[in-house]
C-alpha positions, 0 to 999 in steps of 0.5 A, spaced: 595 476 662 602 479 663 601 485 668 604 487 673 601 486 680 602 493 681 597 494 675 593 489 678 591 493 683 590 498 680 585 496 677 581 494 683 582 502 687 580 504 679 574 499 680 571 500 686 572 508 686 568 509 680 562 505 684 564 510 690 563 516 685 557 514 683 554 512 690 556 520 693 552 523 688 546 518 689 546 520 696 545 528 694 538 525 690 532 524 693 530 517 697 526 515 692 531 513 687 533 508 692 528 504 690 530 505 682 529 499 678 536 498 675 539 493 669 538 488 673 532 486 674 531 482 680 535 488 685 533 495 685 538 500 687 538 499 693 539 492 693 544 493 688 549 497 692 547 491 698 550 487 693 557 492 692 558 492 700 556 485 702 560 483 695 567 486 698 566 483 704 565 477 702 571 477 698 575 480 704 573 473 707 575 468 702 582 472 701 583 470 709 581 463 708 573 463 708 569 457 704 565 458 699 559 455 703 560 462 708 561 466 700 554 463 698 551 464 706 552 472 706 551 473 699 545 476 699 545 479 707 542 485 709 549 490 709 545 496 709 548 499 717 550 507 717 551 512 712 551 507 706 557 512 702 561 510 708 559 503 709 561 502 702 568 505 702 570 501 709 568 495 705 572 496 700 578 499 705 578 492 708 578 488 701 584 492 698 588 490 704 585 483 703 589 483 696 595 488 699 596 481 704 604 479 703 602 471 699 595 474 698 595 474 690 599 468 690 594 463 694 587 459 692 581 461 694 575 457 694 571 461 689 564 458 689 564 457 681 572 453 681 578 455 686 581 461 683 588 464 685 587 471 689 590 474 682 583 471 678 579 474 684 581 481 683 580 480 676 573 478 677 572 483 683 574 488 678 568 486 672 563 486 678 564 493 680 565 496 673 559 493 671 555 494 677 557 502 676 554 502 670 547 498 672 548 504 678 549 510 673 544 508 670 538 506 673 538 514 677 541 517 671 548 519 672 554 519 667 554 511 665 562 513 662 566 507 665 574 508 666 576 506 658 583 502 661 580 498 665 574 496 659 580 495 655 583 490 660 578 486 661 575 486 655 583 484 653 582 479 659 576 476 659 579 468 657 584 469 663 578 473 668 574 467 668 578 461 666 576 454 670 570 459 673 562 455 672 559 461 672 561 466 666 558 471 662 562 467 656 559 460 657 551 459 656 550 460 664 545 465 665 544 464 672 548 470 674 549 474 667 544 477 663 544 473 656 549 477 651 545 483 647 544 483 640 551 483 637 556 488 637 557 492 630 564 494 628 563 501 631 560 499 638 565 502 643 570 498 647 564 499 653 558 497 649 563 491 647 564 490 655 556 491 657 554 486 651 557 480 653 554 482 661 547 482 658 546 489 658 543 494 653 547 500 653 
């Protein structure tokens, strides 16, 4: 992985936008997509975008010295306080002045699945929300086009993303992952190719 930090982050205000987005128009519909089923099949939506709240949260936590026991406590906690558009995107400001933190980029952090560099916790914040936007966009019938830079540069830094992590969508450990679809033809997309190995049917 050879990009800049700047590029990095980047990444992650395109990532967590591209959820936002999403989320705005959710907030248009009626109340009954709330409880949508989405892609993954144990959250609805509703639970999902608890997830992306708590999510960003809790890697704030990790960036300022938090354990991974508090990350596996607070995973699944109830985040669903106030206009939720708004309690998303002050999660995320948090976040991103996490990662903006002179060192924070540079330090380890105690990732549950492997102590990783703030760097690689980017990395996998950025697959999280992208793949979570599609789960959103799709499960209450919103545009499913993922940013193609950022599909491209994590399906050009998936070994990077998840080195030295257990739980990987690239390892046989379906515990957080769907298992990958059927295999990709030579005319999947760059976003199918993405989805496939996230378990998702495009």
């Amino acid at each position: 992985m050879n990009d800049t930090d700047s590029t990095l982050l980047s990444h992650f205000d395109t990532a967590a936008e591209g959820f936002s987005d999403r989320l705005s128009r959710l907030r248009a519909m009626p109340d009954t997509r709330w409880e949508n089923a989405t892609p993954c099949t144990e959250w609805n939506v509703r639970q999902l975008v608890n997830h992306m709240i708590q999510g960003s949260r809790i890697y704030t936590s990790l960036l300022r010295g938090g354990s991974s026991a508090e990350f596996m406590a607070n995973l699944d906690h109830e985040a669903l306080d106030g206009d939720l558009v708004t309690t998303y995107r002050d999660a995320v400001a948090e976040c991103r002045a996490a990662f903006h933190a002179v060192g924070a980029l540079d330090q380890i952090v105690d990732y549950p699945f492997g102590p990783v560099p703030g760097r690689q916790l980017l990395g996998l914040y950025v697959v999280d929300a992208i793949t979570h936007t599609w789960d959103l966009a799709r499960a209450v019938q919103l545009d499913e086009r993922l940013d193609a830079h950022t599909v491209r540069w994590i399906l050009d830094n998936f070994p990077w993303i998840y080195h030295g992590v257990s739980e990987s969508p690239l390892t046989d450990s379906n515990r957080y992952y769907g298992p990958p679809t059927e295999a990709p033809t030579s005319d999947t997309s760059q976003q199918g190719r993405l989805l496939h190995t996230m378990g998702r049917k495009p």
